[in-house]
The first five atom37 places (N, CA, C, CB, O) and aatype in JSON, in Angstrom:
{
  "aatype": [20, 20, 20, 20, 20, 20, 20, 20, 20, 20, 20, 20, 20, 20, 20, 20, 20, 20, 20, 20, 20, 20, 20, 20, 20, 20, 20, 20, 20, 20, 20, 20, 20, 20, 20, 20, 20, 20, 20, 20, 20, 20, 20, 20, 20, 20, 20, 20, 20, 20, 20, 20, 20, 20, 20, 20, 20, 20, 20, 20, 20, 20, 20, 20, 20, 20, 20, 20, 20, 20, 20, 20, 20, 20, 20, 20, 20, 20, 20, 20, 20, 20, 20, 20],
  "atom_mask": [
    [1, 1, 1, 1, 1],
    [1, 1, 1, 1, 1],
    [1, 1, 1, 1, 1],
    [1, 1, 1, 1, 1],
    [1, 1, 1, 1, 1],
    [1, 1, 1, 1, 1],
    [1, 1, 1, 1, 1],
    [1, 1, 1, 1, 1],
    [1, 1, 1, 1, 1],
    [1, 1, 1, 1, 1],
    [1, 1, 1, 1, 1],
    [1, 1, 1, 1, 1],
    [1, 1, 1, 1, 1],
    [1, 1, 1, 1, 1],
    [1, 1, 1, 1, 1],
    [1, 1, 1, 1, 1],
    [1, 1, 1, 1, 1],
    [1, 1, 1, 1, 1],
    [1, 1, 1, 1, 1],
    [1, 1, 1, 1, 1],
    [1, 1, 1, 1, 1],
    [1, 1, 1, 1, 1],
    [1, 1, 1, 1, 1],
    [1, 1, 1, 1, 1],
    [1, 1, 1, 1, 1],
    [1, 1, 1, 1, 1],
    [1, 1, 1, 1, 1],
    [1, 1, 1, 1, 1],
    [1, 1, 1, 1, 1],
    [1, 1, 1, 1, 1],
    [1, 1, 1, 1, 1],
    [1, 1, 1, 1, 1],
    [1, 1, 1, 1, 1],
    [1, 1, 1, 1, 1],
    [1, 1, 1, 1, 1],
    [1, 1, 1, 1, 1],
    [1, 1, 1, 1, 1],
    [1, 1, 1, 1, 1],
    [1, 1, 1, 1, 1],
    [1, 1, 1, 1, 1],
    [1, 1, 1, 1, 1],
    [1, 1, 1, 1, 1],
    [1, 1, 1, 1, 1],
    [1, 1, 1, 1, 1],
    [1, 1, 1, 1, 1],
    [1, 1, 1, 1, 1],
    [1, 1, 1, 1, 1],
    [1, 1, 1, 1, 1],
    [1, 1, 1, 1, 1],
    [1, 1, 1, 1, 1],
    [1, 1, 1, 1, 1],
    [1, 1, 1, 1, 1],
    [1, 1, 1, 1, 1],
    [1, 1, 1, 1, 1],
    [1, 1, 1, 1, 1],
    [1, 1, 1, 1, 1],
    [1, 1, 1, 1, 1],
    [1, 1, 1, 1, 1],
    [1, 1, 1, 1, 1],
    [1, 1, 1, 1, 1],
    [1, 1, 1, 1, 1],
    [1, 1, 1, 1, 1],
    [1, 1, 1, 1, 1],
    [1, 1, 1, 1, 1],
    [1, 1, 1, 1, 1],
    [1, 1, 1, 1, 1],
    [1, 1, 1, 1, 1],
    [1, 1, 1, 1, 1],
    [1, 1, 1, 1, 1],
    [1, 1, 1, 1, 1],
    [1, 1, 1, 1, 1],
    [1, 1, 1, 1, 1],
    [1, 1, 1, 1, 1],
    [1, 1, 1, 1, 1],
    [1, 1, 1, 1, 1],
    [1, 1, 1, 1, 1],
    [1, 1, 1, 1, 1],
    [1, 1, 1, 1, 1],
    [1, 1, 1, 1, 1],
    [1, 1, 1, 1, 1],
    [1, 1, 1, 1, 1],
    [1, 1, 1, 1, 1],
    [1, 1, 1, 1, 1],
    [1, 1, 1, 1, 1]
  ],
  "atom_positions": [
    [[9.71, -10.8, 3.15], [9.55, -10.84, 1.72], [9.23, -9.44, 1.21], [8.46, -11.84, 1.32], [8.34, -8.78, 1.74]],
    [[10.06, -8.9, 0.02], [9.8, -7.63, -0.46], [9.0, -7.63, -1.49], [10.85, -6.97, -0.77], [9.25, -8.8, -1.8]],
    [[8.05, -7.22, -2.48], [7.26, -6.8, -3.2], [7.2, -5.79, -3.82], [6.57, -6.84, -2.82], [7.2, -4.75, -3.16]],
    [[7.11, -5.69, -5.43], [7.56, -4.27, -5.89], [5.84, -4.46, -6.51], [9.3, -3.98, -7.2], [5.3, -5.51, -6.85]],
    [[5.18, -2.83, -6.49], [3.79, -3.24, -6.98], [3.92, -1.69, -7.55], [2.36, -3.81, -5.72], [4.45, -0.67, -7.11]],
    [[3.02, -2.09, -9.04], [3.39, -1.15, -9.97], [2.05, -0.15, -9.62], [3.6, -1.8, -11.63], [1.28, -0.45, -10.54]],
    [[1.51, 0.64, -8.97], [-0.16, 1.26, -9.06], [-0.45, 1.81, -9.8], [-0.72, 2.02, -8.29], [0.45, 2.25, -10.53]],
    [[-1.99, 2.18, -10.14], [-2.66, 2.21, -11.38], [-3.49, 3.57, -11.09], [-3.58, 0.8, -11.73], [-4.25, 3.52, -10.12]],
    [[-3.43, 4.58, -11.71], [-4.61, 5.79, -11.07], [-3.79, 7.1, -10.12], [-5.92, 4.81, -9.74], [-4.44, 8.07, -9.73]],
    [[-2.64, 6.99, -9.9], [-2.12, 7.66, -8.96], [-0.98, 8.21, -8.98], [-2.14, 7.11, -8.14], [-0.18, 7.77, -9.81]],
    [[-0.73, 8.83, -8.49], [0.68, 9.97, -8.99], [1.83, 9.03, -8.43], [0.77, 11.92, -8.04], [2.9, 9.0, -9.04]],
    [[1.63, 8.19, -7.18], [2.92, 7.35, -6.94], [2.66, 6.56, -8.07], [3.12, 6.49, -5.47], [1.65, 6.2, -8.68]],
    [[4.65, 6.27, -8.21], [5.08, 5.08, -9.26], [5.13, 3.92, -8.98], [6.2, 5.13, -9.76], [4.92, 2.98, -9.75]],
    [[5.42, 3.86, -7.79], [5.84, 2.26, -7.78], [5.26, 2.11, -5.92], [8.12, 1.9, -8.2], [4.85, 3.12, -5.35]],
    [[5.3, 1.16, -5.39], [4.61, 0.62, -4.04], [5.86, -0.48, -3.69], [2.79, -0.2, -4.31], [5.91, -1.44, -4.46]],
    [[6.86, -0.46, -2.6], [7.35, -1.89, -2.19], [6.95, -1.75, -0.61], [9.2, -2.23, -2.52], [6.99, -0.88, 0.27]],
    [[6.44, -3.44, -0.79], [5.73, -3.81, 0.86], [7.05, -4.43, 0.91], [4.02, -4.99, 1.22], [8.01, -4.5, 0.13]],
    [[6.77, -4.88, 2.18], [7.78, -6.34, 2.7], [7.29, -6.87, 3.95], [9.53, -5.98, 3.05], [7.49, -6.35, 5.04]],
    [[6.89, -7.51, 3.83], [5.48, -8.65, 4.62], [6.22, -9.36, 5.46], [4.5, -9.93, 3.54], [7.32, -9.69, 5.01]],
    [[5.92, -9.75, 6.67], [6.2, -11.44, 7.57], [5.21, -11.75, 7.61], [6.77, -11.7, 9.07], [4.35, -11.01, 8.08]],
    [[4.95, -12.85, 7.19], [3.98, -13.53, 6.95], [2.32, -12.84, 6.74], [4.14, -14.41, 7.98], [1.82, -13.26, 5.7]],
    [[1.68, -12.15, 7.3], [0.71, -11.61, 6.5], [0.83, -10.2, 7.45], [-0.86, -12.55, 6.36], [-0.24, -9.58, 7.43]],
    [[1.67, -9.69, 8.11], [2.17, -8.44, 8.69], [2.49, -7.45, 7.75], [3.28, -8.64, 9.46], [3.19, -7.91, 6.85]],
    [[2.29, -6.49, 7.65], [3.24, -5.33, 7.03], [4.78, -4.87, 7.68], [2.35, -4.0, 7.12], [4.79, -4.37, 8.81]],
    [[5.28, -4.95, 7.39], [6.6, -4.21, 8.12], [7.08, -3.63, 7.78], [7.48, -4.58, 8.48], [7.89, -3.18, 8.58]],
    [[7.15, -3.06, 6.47], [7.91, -1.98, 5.68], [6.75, -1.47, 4.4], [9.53, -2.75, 4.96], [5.8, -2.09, 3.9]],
    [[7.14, -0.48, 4.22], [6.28, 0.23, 3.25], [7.43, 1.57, 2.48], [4.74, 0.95, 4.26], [8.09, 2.35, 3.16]],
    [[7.42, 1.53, 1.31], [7.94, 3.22, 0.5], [7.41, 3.04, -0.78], [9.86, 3.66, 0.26], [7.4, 1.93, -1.31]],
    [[6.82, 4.4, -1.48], [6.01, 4.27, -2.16], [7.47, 5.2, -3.23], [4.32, 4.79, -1.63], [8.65, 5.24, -2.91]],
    [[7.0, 5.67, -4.16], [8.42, 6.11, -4.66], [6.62, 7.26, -5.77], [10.15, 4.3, -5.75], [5.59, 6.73, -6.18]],
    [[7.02, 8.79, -5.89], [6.29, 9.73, -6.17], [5.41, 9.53, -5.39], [5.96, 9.9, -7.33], [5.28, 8.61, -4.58]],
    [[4.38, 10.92, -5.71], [3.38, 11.13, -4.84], [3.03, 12.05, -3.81], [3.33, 10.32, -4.42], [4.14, 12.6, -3.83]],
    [[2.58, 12.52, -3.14], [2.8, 13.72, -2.34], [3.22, 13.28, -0.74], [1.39, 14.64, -2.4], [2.66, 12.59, 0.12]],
    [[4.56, 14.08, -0.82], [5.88, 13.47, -0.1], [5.02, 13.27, 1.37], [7.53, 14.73, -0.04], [5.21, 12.21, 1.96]],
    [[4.0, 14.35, 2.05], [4.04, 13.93, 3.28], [3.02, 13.16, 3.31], [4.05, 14.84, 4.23], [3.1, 12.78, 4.48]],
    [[1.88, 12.5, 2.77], [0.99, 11.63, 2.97], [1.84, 10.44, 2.72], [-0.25, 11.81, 2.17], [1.54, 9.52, 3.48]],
    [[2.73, 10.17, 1.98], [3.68, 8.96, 1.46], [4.1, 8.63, 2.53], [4.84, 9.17, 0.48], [4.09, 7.43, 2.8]],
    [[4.72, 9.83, 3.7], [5.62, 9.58, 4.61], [4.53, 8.54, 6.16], [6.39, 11.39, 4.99], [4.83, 7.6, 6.89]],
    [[3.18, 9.44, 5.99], [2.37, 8.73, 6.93], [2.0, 8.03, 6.78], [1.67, 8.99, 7.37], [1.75, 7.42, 7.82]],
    [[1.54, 7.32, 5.51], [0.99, 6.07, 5.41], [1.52, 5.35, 5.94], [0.83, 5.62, 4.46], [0.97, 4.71, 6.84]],
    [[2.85, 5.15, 5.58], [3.79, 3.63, 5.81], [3.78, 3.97, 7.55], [5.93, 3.52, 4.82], [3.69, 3.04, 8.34]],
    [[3.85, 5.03, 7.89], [4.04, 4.55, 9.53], [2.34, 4.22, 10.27], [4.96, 6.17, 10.57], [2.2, 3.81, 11.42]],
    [[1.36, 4.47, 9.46], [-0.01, 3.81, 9.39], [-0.25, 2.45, 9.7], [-0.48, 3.91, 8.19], [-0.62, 1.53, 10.44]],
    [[0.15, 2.87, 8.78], [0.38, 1.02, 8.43], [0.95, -0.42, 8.77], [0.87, 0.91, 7.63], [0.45, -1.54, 8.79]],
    [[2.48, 0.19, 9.07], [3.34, -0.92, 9.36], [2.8, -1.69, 10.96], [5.04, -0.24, 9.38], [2.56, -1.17, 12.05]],
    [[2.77, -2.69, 10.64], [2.42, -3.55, 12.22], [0.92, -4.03, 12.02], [2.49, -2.36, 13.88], [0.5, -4.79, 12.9]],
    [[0.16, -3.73, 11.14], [-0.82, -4.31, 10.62], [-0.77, -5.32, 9.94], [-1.33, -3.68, 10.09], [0.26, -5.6, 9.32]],
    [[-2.34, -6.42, 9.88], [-2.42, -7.31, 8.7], [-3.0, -6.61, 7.69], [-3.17, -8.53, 8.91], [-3.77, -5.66, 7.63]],
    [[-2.27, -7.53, 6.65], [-2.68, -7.26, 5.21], [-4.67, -7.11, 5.21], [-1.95, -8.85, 4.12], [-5.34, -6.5, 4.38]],
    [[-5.09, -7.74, 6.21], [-6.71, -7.36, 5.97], [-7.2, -5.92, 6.94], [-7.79, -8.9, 6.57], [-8.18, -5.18, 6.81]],
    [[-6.02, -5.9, 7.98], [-6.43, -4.87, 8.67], [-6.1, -3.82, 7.68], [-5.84, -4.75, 10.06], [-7.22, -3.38, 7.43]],
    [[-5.35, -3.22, 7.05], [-4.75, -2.78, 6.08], [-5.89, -2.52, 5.16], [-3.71, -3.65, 5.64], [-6.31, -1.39, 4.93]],
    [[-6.35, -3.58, 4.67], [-7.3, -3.39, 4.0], [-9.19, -2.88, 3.85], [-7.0, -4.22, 3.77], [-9.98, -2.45, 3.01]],
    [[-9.15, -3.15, 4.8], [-10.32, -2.75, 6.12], [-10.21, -1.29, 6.41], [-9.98, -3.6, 7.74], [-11.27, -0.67, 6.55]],
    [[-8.99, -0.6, 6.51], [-9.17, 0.9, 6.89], [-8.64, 1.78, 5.73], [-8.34, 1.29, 8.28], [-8.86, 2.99, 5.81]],
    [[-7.95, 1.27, 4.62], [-7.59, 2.31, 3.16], [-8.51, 1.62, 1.82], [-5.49, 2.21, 2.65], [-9.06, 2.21, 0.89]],
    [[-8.45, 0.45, 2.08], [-9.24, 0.46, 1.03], [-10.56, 0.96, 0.03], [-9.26, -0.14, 1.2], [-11.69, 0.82, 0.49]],
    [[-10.42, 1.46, -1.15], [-11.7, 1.99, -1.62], [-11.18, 3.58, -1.28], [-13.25, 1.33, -0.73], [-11.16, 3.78, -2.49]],
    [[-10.94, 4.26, -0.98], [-10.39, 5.36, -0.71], [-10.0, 6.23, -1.83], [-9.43, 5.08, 0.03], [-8.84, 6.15, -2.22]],
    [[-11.06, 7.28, -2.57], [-10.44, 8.23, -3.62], [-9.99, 9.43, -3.48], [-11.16, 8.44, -4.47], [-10.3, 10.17, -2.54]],
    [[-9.16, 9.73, -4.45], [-8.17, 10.76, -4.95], [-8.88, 11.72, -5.81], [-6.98, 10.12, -5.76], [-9.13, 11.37, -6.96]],
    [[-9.36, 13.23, -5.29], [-9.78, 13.95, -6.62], [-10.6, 13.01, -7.23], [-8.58, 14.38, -7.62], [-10.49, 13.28, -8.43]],
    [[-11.43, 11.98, -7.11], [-12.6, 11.38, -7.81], [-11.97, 10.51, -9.03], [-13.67, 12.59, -8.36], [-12.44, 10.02, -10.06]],
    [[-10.71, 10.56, -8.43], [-10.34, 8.84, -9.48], [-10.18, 7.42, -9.27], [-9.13, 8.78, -10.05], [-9.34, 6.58, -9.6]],
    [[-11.33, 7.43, -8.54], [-11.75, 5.92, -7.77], [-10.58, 5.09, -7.23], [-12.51, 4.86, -8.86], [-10.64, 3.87, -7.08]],
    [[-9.56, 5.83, -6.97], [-8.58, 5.18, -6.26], [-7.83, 6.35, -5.83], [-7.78, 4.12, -7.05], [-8.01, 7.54, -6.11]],
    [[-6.71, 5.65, -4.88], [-5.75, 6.17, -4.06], [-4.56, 6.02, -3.99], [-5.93, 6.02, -3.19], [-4.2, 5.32, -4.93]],
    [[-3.56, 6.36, -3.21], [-2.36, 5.8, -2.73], [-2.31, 4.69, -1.76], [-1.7, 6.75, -2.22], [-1.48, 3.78, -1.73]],
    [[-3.66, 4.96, -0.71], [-3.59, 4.26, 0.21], [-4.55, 3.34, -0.43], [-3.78, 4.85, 1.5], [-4.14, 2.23, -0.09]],
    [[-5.65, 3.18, -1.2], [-6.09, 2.39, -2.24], [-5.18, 1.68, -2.64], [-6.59, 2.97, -3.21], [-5.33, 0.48, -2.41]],
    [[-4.21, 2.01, -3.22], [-3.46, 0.99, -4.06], [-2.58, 0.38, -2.89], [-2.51, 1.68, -5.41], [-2.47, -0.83, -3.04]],
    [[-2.09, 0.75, -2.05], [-1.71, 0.1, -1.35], [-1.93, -1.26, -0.73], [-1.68, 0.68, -0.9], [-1.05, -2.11, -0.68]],
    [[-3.39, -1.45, -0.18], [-4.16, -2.18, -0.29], [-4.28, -2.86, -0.91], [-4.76, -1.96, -0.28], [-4.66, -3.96, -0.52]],
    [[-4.06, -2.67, -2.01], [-3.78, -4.03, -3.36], [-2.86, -4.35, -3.56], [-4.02, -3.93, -4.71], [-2.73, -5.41, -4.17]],
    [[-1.75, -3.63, -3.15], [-0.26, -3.72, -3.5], [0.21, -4.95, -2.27], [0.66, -1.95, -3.32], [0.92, -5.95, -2.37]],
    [[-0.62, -4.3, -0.95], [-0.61, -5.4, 0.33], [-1.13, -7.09, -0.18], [-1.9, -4.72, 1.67], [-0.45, -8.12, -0.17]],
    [[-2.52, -6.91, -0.57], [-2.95, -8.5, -0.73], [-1.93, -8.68, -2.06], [-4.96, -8.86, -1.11], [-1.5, -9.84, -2.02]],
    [[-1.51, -8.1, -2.97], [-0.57, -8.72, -4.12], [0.36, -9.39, -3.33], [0.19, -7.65, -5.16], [0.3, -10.62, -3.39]],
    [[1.16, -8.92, -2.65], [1.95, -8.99, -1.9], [2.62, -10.5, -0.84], [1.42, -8.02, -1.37], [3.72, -11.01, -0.61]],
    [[0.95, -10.78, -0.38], [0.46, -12.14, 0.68], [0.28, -12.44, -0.2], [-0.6, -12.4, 1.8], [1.39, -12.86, -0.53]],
    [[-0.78, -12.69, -1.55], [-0.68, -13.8, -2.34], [0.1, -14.4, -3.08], [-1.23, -13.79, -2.87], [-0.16, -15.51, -3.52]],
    [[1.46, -13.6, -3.39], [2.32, -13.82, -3.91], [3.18, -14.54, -3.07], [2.67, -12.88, -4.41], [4.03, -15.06, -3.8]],
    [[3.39, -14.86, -1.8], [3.84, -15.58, -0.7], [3.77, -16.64, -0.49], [3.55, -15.31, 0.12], [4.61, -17.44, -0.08]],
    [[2.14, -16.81, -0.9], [1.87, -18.47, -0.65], [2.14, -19.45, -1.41], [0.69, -18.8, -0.51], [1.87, -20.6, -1.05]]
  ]
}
């Protein structure tokens, strides 16, 4: 299942996951600074949406109470809840 998640606070535009069942398996964030964009998703992928959430979440940017990998994290549980 793919997921388009819009984030809030952060220079990336847009977030698409694509989940098996509460797995990550794909990740591209679209803006943002190209090589942290590029590591996250390989961070990430093969994780659960809580493991996921457990190691980026809460995570700020320059002191704007969020992140890329912050939003991600939300973009992840949007993602599973939107599944069920």
């Amino acid at each position: 299942m793919s997921y388009l998640y819009k984030p809030k606070g952060t220079c990336s535009t847009l977030i698409e996951v694509e989940l098996d069942g509460d797995v990550v398996k794909n990740v591209k964030f679209t803006g943002g600074c190209n090589g942290n964009l590029q590591a996250i998703p390989k961070l990430v992928e093969g994780l659960t949406v809580e493991q996921v959430e457990q190691k980026i979440s809460g995570i700020s940017c320059n002191g704007r109470g969020t992140s890329c990998g912050d939003q991600l994290a939300k973009a992840c549980r949007a993602a599973y809840e939107a599944s069920l």
